[in-house]
N, C-alpha and C positions, 0 to 999 in steps of 0.2 A: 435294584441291583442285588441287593441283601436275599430279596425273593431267591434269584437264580442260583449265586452261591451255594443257599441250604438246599436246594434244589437239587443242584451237583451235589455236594454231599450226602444226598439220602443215598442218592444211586450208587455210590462210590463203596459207602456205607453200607449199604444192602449187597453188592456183590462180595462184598469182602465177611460178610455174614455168613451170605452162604457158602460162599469158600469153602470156610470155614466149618461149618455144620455137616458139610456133605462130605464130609471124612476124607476130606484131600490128602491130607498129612496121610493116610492109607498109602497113596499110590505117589507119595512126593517124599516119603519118607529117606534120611540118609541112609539107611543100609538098602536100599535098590542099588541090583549089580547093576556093570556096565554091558552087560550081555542085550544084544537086539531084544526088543521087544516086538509079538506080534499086536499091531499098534489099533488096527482092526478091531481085535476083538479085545483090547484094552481099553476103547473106545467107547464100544458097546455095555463093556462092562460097568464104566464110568457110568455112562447115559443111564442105565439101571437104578444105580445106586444115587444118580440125583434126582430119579421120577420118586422117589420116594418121599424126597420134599415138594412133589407138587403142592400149590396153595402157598407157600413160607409167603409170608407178608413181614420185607424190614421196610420202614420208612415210608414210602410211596410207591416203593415195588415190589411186584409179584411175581415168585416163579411161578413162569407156565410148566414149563415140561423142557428136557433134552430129548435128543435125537442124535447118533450116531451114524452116519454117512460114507463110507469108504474110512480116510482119513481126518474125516472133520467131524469133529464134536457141538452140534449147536444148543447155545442155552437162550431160551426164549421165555421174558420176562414182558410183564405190562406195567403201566405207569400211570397210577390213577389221578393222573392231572393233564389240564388241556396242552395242546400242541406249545402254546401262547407261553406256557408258563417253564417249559423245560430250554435253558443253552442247550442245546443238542451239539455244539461243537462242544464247549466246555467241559460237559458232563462225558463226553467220547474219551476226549484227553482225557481226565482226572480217571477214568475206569479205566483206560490203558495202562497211566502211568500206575493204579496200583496192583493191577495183575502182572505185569514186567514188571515191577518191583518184587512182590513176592514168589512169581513162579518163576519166572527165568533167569534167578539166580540160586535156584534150588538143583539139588544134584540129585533128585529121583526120577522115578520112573515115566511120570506125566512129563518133564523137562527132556528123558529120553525120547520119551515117542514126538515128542515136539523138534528134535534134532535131525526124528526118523520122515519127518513131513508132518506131523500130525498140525493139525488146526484147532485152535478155537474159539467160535464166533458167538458172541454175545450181542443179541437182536433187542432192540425194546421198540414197543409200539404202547398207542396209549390204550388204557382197559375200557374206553366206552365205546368209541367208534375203530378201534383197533388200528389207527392211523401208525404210517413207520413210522417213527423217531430218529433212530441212528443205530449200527451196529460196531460193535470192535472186532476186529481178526487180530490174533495173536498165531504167529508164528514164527518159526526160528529168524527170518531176517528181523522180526517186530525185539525178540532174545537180544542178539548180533547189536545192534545200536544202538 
C-alpha cells in the first residue's frame, strides 16, 4: 500500500514540478487583465514553451511533449513503472485535486481561457510498452466545484 501512496505522490509531485518550471506564473500571473483572451493561440503558445521541457524527468515521470488543439492543451507524460504498480484512480484524484488547487483559484490568464472553454488534459501512459494509465481534464466545471 505504501508502494502506491509514493506512487501517487511522484506523479503528483512531478506535475507540480513542472508546473512550475514551465513558467506558468507567465501566463497565471496577477496583473492579467480581464479582457478576452484569444485562447487558441494562447494555447499554442503555452504548448511552445512546454516542448521546451521535453525529457524533464521528476520522480517516475516523464514529459513527453504538449500539443495544442482548437481549445485543449494536451500534456503527455510516461511513467516508468508497470501498469501493476501505479493506483490509476488514486493518482487521477491527487493530480486533479492539485492542479484545481493551484490553477483554478488563480486570477490570470490560463484561469481566463479556462472560463473561455479552454481545456487541459494531462495523459500518462507507461514508458516501455506505452500502455494508458489514466488522463485528467481540467476545465471550468472541474474550477466551478
Amino acid at each position: 500500500m505504501f508502494k502506491y501512496v509514493m506512487i501517487g505522490c511522484s506523479v503528483v509531485l512531478g506535475i507540480a514540478g513542472f508546473m512550475n518550471g514551465s513558467r506558468m506564473g507567465e501566463l497565471t500571473s496577477a496583473s492579467a487583465s480581464n479582457a478576452p483572451v484569444n485562447v487558441e493561440q494562447m494555447l499554442a503558445a503555452e504548448a511552445a514553451k512546454l516542448n521546451k521541457e521535453k525529457g524533464k524527468v521528476t520522480g517516475h515521470s516523464k514529459f513527453v511533449e504538449a500539443s495544442a488543439k482548437g481549445k485543449t492543451l494536451y500534456h503527455f507524460f510516461e511513467l516508468n513503472l508497470s501498469p501493476g504498480q501505479v493506483n490509476t484512480v488514486a493518482a487521477a484524484d491527487d493530480l486533479r485535486g492539485k492542479i484545481k488547487g493551484s490553477l483554478c483559484k488563480d486570477r490570470g490568464i490560463l484561469r481566463q481561457a479556462i472560463s473561455q472553454g479552454a481545456v487541459l488534459e494531462y495523459s500518462y501512459q507507461t514508458s516501455r510498452t506505452q500502455q494508458f494509465l489514466f488522463e485528467v481534464r481540467i476545465d471550468n466545471r472541474t474550477c466551478m466545484a
